[in-house]
Every structure is written in structure tokens, then in C-alpha cells.
ModelCIF file with pLDDT and N, C-alpha, C, O atoms, coordinates in Angstrom:
data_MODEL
#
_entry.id   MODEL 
#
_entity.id                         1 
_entity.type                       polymer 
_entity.pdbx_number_of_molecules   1 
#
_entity_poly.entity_id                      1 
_entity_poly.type                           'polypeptide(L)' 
_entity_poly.nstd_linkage                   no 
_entity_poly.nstd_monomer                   no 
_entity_poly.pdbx_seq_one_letter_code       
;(UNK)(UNK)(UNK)(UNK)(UNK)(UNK)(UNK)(UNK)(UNK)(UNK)(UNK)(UNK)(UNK)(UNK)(UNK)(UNK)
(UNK)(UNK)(UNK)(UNK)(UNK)(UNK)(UNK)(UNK)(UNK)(UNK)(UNK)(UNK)(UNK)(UNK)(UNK)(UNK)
(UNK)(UNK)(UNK)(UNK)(UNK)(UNK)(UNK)(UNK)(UNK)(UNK)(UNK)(UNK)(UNK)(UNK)(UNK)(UNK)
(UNK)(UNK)
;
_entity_poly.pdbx_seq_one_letter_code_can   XXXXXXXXXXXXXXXXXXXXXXXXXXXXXXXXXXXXXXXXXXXXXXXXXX 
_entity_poly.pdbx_strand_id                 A 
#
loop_
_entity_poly_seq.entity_id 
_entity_poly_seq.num 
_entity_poly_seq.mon_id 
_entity_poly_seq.hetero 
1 1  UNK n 
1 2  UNK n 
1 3  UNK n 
1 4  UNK n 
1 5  UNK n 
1 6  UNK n 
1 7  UNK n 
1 8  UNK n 
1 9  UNK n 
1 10 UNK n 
1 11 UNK n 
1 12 UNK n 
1 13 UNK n 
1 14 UNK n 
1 15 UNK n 
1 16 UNK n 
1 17 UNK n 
1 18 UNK n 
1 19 UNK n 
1 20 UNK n 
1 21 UNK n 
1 22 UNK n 
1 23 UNK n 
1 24 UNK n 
1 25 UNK n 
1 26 UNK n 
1 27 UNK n 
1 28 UNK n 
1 29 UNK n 
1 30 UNK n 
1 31 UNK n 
1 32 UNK n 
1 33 UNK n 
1 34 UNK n 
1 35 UNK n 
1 36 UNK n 
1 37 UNK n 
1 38 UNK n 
1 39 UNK n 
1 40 UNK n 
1 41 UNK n 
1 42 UNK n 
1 43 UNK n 
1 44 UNK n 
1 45 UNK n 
1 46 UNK n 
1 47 UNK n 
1 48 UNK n 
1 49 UNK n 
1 50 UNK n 
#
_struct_asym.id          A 
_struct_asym.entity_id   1 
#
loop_
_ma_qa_metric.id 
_ma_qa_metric.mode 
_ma_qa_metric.name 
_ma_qa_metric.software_group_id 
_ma_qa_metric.type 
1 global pLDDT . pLDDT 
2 local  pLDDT . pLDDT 
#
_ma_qa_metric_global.metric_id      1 
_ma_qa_metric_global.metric_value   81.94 
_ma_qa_metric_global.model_id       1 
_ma_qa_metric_global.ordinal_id     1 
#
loop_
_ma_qa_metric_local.label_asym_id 
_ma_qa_metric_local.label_comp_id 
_ma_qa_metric_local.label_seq_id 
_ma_qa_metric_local.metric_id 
_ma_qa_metric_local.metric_value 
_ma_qa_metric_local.model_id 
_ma_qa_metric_local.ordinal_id 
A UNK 1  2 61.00 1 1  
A UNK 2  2 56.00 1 2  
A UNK 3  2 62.00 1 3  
A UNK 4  2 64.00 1 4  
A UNK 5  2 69.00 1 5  
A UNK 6  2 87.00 1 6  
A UNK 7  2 88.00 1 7  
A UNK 8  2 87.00 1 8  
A UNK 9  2 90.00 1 9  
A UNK 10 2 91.00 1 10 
A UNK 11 2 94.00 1 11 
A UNK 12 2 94.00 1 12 
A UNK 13 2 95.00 1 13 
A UNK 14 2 96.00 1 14 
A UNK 15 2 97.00 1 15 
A UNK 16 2 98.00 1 16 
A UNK 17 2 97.00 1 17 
A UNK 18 2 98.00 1 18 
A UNK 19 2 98.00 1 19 
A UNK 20 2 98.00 1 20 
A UNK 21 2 98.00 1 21 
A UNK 22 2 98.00 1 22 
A UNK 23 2 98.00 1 23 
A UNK 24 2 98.00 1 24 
A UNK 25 2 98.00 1 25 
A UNK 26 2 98.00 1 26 
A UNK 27 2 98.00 1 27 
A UNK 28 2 97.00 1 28 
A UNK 29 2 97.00 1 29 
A UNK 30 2 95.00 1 30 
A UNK 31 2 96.00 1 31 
A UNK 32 2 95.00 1 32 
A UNK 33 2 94.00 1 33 
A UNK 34 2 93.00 1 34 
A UNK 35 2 92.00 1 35 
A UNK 36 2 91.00 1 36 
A UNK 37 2 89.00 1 37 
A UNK 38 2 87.00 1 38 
A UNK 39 2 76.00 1 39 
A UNK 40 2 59.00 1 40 
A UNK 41 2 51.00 1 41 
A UNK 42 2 47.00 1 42 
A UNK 43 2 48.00 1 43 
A UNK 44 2 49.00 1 44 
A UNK 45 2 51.00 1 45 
A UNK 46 2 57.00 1 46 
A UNK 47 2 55.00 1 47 
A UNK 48 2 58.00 1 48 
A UNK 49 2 59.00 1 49 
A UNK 50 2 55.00 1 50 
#
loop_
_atom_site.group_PDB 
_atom_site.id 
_atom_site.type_symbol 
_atom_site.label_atom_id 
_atom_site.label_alt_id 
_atom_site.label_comp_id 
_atom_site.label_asym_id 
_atom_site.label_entity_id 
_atom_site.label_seq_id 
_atom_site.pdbx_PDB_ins_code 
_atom_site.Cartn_x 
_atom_site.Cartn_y 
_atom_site.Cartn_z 
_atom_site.occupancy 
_atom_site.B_iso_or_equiv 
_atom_site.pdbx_formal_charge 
_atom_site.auth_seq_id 
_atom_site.auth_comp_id 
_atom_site.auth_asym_id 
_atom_site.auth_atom_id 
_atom_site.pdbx_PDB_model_num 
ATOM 1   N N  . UNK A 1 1  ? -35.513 17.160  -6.529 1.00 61.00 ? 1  UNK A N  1 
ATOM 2   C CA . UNK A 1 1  ? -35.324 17.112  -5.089 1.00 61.00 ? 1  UNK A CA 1 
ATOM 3   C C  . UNK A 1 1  ? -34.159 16.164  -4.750 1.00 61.00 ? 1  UNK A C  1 
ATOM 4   O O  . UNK A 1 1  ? -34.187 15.043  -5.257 1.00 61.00 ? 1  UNK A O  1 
ATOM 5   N N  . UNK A 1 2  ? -33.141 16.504  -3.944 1.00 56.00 ? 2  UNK A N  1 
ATOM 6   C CA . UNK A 1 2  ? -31.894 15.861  -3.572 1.00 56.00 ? 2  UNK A CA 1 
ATOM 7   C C  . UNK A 1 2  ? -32.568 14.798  -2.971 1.00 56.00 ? 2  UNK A C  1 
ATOM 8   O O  . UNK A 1 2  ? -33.757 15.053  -3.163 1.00 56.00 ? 2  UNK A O  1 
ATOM 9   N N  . UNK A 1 3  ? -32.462 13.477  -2.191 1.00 62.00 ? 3  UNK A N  1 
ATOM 10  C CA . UNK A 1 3  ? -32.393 12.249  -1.466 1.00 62.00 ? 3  UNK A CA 1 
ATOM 11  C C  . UNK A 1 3  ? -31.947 13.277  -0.116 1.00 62.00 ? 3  UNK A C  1 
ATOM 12  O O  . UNK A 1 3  ? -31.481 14.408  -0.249 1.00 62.00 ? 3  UNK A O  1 
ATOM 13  N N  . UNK A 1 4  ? -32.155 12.734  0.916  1.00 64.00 ? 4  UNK A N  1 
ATOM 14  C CA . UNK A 1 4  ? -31.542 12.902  2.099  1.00 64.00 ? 4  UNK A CA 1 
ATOM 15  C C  . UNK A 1 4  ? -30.350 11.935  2.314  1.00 64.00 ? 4  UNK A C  1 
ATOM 16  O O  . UNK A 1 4  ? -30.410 10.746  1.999  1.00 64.00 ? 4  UNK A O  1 
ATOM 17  N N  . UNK A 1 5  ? -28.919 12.708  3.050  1.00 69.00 ? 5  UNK A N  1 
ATOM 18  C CA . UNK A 1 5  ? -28.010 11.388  2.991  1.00 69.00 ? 5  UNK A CA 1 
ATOM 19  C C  . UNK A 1 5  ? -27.193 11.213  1.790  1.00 69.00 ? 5  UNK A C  1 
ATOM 20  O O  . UNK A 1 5  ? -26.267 10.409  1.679  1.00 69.00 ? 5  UNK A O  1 
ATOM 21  N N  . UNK A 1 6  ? -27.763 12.328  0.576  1.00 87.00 ? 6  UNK A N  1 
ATOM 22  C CA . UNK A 1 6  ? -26.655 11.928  -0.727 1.00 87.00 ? 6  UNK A CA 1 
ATOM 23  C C  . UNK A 1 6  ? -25.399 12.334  0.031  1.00 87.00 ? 6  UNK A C  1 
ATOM 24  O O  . UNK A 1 6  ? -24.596 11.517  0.482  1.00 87.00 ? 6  UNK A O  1 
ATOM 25  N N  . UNK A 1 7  ? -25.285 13.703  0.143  1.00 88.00 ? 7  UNK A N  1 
ATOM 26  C CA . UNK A 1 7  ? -23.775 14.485  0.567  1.00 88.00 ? 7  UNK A CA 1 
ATOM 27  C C  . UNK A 1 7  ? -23.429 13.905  1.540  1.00 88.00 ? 7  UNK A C  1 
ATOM 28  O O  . UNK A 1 7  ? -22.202 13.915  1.441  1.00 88.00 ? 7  UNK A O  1 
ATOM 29  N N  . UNK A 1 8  ? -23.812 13.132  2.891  1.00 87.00 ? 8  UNK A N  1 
ATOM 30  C CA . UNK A 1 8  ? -23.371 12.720  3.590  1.00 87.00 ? 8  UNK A CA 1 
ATOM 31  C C  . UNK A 1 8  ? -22.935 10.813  2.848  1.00 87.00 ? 8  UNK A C  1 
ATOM 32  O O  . UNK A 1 8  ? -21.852 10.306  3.142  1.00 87.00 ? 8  UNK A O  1 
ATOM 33  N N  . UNK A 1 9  ? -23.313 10.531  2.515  1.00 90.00 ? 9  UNK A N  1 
ATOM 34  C CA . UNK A 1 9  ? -22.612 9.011   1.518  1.00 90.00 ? 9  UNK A CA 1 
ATOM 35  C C  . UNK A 1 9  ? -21.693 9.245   0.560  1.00 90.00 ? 9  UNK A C  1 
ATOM 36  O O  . UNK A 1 9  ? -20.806 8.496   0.151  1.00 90.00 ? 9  UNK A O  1 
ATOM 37  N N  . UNK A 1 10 ? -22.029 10.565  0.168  1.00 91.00 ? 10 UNK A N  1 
ATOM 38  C CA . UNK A 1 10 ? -20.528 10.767  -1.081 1.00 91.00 ? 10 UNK A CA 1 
ATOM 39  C C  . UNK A 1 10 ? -19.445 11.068  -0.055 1.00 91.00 ? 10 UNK A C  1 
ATOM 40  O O  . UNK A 1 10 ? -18.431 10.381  -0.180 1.00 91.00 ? 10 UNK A O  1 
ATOM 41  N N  . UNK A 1 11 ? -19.455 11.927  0.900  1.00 94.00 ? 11 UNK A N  1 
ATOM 42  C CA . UNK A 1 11 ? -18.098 11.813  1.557  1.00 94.00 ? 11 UNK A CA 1 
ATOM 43  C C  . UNK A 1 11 ? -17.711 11.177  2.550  1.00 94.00 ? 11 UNK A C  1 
ATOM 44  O O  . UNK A 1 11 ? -16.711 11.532  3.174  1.00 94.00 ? 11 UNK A O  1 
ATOM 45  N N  . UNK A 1 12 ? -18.425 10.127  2.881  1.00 94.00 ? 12 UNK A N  1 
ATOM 46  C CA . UNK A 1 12 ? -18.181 8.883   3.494  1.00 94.00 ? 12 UNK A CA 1 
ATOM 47  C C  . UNK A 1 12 ? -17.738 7.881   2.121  1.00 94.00 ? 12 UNK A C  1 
ATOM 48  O O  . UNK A 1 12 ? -16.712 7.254   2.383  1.00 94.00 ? 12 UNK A O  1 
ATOM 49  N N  . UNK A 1 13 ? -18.056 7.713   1.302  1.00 95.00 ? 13 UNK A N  1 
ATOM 50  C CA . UNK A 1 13 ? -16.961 7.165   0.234  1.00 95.00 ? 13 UNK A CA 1 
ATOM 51  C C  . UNK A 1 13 ? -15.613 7.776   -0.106 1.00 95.00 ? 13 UNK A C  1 
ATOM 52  O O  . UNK A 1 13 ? -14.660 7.042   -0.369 1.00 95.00 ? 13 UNK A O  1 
ATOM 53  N N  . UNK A 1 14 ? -15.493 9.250   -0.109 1.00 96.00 ? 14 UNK A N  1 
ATOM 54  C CA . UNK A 1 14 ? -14.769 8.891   -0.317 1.00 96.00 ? 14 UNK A CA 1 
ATOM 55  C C  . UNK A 1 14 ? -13.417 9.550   0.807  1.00 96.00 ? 14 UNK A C  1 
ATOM 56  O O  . UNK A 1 14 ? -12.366 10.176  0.674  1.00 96.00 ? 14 UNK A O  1 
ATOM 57  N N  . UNK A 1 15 ? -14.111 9.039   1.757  1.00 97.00 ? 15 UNK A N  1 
ATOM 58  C CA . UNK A 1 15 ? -13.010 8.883   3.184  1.00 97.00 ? 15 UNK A CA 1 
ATOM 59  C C  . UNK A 1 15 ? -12.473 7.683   3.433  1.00 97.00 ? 15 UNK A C  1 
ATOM 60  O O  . UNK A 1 15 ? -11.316 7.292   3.587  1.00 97.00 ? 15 UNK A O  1 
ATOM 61  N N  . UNK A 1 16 ? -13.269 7.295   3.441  1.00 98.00 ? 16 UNK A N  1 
ATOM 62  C CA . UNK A 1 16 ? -13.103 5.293   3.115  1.00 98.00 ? 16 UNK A CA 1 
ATOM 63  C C  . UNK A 1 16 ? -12.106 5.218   2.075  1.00 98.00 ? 16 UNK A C  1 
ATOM 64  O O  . UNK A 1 16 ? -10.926 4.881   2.180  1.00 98.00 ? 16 UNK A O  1 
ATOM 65  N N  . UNK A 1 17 ? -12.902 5.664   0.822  1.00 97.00 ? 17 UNK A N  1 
ATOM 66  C CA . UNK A 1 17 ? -11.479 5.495   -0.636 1.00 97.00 ? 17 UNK A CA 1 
ATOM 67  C C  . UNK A 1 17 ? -10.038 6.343   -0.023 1.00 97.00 ? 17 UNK A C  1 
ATOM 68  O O  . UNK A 1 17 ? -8.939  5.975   -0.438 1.00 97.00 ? 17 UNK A O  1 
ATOM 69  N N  . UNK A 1 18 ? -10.101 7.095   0.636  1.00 98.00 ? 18 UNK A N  1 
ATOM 70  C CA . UNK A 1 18 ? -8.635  7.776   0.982  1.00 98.00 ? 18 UNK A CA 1 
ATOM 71  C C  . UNK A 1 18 ? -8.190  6.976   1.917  1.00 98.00 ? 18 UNK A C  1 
ATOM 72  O O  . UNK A 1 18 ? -6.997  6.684   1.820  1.00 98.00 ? 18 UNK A O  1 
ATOM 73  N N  . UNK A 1 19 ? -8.678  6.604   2.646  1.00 98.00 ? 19 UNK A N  1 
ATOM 74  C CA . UNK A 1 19 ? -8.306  5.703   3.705  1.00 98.00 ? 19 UNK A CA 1 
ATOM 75  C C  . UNK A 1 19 ? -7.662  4.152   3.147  1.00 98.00 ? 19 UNK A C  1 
ATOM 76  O O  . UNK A 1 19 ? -6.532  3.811   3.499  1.00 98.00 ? 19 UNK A O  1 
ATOM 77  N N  . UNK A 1 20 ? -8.404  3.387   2.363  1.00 98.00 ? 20 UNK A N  1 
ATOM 78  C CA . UNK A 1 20 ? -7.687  2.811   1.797  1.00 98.00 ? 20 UNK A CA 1 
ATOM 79  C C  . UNK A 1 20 ? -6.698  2.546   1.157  1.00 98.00 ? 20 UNK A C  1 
ATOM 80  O O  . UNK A 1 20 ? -5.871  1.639   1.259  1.00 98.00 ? 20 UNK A O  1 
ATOM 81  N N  . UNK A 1 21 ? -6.812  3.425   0.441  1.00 98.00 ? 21 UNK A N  1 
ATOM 82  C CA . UNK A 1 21 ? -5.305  3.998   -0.547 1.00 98.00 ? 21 UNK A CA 1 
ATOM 83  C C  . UNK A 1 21 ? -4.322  4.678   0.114  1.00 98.00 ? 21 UNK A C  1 
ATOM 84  O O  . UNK A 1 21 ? -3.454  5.228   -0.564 1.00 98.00 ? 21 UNK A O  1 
ATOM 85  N N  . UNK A 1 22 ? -4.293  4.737   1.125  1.00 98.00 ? 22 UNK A N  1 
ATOM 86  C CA . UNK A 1 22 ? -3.198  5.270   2.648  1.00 98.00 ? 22 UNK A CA 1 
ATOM 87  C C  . UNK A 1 22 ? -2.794  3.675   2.966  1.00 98.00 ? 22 UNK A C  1 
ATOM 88  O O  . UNK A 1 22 ? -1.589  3.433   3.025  1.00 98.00 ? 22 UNK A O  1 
ATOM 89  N N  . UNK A 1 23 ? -3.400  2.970   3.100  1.00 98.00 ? 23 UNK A N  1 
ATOM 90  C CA . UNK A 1 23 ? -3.128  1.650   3.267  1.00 98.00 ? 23 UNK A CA 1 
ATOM 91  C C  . UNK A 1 23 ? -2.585  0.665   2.599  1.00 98.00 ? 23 UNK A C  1 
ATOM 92  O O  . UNK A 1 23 ? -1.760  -0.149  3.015  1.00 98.00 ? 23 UNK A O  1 
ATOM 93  N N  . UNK A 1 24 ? -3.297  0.788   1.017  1.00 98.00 ? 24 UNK A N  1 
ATOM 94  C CA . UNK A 1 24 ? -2.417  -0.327  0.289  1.00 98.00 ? 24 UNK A CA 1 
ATOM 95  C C  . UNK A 1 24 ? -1.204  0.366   -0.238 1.00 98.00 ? 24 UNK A C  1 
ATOM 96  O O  . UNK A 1 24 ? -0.414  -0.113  -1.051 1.00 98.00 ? 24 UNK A O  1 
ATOM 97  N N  . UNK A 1 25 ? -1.128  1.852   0.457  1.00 98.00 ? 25 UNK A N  1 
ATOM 98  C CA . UNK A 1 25 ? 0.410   2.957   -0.262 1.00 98.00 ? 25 UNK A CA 1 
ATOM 99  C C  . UNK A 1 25 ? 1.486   2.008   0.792  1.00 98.00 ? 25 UNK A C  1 
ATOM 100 O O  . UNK A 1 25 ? 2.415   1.291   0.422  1.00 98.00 ? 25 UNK A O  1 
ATOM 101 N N  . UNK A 1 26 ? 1.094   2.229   1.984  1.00 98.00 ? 26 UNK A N  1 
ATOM 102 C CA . UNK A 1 26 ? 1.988   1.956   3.449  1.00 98.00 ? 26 UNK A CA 1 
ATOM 103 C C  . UNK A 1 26 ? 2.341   0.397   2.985  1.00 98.00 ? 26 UNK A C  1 
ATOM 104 O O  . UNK A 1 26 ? 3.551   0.244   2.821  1.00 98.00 ? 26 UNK A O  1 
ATOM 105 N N  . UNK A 1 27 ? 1.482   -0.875  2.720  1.00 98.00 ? 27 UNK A N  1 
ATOM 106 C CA . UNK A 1 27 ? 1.559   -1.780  2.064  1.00 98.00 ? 27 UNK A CA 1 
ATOM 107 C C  . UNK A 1 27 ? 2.470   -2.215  1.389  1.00 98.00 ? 27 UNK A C  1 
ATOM 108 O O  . UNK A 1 27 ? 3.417   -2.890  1.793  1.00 98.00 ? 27 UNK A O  1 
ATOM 109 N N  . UNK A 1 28 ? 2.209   -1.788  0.080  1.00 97.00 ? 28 UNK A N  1 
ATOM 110 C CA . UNK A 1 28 ? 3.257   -1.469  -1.027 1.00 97.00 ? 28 UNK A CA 1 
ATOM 111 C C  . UNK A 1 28 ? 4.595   -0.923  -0.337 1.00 97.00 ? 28 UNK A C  1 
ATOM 112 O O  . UNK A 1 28 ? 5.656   -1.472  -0.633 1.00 97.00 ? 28 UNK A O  1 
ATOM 113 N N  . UNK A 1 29 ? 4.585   -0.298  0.199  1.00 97.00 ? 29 UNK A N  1 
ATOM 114 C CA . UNK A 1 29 ? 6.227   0.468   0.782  1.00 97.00 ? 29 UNK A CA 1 
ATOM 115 C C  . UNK A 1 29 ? 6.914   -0.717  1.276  1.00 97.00 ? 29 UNK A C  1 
ATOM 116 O O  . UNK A 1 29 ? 7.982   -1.128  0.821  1.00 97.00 ? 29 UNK A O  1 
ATOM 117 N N  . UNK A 1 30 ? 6.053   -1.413  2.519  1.00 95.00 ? 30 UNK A N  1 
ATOM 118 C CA . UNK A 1 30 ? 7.043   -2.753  3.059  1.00 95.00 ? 30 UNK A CA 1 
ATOM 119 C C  . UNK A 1 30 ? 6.750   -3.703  2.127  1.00 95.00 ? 30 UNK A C  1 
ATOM 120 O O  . UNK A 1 30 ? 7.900   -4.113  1.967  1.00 95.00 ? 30 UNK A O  1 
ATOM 121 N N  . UNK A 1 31 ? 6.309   -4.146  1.635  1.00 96.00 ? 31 UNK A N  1 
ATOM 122 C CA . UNK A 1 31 ? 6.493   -5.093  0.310  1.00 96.00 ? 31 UNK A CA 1 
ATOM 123 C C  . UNK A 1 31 ? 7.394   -5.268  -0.263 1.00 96.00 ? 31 UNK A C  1 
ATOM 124 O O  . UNK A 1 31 ? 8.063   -6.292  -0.404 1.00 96.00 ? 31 UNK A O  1 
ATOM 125 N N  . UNK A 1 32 ? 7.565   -3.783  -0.853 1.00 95.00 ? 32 UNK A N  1 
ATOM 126 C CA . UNK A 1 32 ? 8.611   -3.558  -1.379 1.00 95.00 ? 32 UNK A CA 1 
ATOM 127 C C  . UNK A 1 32 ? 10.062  -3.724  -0.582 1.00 95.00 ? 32 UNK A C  1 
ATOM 128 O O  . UNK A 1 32 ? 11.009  -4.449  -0.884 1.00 95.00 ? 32 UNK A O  1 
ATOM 129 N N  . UNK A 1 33 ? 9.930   -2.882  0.445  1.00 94.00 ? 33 UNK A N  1 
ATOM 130 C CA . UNK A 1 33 ? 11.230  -2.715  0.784  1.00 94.00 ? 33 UNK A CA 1 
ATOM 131 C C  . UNK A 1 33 ? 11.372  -3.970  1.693  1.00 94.00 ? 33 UNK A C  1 
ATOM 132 O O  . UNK A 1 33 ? 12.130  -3.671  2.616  1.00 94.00 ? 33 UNK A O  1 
ATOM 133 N N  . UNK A 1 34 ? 10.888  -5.422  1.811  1.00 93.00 ? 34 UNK A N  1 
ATOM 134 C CA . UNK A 1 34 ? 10.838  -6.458  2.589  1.00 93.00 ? 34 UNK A CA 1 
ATOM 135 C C  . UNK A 1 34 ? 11.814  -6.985  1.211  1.00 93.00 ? 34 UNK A C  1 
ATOM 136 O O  . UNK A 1 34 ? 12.949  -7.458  1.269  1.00 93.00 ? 34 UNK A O  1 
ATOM 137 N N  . UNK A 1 35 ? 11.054  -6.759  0.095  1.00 92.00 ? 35 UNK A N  1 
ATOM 138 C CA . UNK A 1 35 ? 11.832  -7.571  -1.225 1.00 92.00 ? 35 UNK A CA 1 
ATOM 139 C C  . UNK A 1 35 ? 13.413  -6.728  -1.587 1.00 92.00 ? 35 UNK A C  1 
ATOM 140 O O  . UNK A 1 35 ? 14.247  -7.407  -2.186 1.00 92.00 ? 35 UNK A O  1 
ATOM 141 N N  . UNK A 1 36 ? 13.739  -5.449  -1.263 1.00 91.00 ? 36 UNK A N  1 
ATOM 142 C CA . UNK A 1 36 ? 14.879  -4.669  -1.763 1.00 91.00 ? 36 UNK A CA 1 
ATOM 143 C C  . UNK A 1 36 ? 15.705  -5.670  -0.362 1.00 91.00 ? 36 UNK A C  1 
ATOM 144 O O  . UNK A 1 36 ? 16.829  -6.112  -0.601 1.00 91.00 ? 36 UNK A O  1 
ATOM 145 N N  . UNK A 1 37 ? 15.127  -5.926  0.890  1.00 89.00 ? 37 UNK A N  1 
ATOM 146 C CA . UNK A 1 37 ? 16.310  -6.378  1.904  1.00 89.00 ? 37 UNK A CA 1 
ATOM 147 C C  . UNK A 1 37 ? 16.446  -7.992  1.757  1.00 89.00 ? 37 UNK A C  1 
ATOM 148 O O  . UNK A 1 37 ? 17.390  -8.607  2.254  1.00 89.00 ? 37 UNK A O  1 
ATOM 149 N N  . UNK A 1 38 ? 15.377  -8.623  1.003  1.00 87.00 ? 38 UNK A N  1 
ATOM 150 C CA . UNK A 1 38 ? 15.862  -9.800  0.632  1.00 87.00 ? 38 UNK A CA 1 
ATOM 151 C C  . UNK A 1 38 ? 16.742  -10.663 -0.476 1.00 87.00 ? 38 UNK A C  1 
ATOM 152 O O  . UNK A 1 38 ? 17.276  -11.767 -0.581 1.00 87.00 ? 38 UNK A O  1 
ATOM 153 N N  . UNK A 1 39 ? 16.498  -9.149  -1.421 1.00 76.00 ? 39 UNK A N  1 
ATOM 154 C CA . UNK A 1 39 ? 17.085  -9.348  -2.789 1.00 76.00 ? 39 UNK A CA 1 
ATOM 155 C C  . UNK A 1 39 ? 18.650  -9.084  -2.252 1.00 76.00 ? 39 UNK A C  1 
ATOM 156 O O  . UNK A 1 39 ? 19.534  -9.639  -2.905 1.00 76.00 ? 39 UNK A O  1 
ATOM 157 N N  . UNK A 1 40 ? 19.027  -8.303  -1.150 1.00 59.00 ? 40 UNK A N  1 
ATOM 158 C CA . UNK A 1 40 ? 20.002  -8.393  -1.150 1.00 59.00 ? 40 UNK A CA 1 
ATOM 159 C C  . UNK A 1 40 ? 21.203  -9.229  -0.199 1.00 59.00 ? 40 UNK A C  1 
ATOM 160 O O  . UNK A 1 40 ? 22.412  -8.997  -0.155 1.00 59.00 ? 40 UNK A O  1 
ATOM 161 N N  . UNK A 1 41 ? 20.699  -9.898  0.269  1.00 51.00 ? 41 UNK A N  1 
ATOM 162 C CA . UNK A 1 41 ? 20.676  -10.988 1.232  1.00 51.00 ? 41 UNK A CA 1 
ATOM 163 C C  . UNK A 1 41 ? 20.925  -12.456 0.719  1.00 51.00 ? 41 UNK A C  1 
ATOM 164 O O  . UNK A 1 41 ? 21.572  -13.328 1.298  1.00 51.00 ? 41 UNK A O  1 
ATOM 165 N N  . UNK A 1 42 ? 20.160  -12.558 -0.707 1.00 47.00 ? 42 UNK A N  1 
ATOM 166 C CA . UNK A 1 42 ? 20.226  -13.817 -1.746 1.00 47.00 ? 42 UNK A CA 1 
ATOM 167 C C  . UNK A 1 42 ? 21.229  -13.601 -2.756 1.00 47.00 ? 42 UNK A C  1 
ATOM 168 O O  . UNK A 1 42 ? 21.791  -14.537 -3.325 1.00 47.00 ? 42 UNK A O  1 
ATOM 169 N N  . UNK A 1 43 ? 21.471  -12.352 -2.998 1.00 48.00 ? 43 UNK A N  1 
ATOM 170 C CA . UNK A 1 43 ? 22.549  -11.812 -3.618 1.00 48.00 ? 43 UNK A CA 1 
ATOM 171 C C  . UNK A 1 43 ? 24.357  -12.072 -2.889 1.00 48.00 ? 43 UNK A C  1 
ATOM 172 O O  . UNK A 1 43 ? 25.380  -12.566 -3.364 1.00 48.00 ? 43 UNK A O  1 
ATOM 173 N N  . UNK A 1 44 ? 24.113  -11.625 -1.933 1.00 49.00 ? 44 UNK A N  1 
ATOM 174 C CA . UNK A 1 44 ? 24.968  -12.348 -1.244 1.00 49.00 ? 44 UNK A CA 1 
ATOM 175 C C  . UNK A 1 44 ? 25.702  -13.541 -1.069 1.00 49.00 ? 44 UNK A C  1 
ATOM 176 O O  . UNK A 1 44 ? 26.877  -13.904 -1.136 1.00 49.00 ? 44 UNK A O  1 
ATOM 177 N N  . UNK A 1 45 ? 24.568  -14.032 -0.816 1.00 51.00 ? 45 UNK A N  1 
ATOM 178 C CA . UNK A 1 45 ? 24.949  -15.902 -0.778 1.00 51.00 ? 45 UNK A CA 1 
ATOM 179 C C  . UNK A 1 45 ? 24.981  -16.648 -1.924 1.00 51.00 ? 45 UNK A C  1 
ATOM 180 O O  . UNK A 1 45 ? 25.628  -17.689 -2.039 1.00 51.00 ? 45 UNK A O  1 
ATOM 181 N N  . UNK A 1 46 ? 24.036  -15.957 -3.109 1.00 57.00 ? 46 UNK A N  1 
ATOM 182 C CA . UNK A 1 46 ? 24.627  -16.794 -4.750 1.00 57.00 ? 46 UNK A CA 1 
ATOM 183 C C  . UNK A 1 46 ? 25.963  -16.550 -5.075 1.00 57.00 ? 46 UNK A C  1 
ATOM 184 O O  . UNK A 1 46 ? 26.473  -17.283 -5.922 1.00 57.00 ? 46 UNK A O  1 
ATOM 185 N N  . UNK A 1 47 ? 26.714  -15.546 -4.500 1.00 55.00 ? 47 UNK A N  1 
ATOM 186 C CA . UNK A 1 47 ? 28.072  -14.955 -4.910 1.00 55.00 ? 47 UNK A CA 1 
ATOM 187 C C  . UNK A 1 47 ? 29.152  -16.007 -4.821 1.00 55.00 ? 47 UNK A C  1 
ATOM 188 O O  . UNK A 1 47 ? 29.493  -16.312 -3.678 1.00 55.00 ? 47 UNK A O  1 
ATOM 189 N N  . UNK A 1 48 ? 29.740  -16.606 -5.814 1.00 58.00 ? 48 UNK A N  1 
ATOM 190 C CA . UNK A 1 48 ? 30.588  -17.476 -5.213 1.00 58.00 ? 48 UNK A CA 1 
ATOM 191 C C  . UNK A 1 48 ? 31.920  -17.141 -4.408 1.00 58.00 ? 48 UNK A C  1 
ATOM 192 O O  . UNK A 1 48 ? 32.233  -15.954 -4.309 1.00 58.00 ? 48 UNK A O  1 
ATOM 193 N N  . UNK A 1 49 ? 32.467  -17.807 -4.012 1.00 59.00 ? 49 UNK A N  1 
ATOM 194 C CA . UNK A 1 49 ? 33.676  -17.413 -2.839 1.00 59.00 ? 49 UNK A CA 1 
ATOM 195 C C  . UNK A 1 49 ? 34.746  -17.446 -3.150 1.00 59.00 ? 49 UNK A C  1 
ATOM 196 O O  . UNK A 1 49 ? 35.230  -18.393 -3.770 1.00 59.00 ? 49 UNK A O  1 
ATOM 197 N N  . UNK A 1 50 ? 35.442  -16.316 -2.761 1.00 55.00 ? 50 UNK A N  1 
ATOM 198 C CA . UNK A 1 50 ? 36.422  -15.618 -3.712 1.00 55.00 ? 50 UNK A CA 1 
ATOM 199 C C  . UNK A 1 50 ? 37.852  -17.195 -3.283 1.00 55.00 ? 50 UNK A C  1 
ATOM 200 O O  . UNK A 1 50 ? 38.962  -17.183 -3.815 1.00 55.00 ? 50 UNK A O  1 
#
């Protein structure tokens, strides 16, 4: 005999799990690209002058 509530808790996990991982993706993107616009910014200014 199934539980009542299984099928409805398995896909409430894993809406939640998609949902998250939409989040730490979006995350990761400005992370990243916060570090590609700073790397190049420090790059800049270590450069010595011509």
C-alpha cells in the first residue's frame, strides 16, 4: 500500500531541487562574471607605464 502524500513530496522535492539549482546557476554566472570584470580592472593597473 502506497503512504498518502508519497507522489505529492517527491515532486515537491524535486521542484525545490530545480529551483535551487536555477539559483546557485544565476549565482555562479555573477560570481563569475563580477571576477572576469575585476580581473580586468587589476590587470590594468599592475601594467606598468609605458
Amino acid at each position: 500500500m502506497i503512504p498518502k502524500g508519497s507522489f505529492t513530496r517527491k515532486m515537491e522535492r524535486q521542484l525545490v531541487g530545480m529551483v535551487m539549482a536555477v539559483i546557485a546557476y544565476v549565482i555562479e554566472k555573477a560570481v563569475l562574471r563580477s571576477i572576469k570584470r575585476s580581473g580586468t580592472k587589476s590587470s590594468a593597473l599592475n601594467s606598468p607605464p609605458s
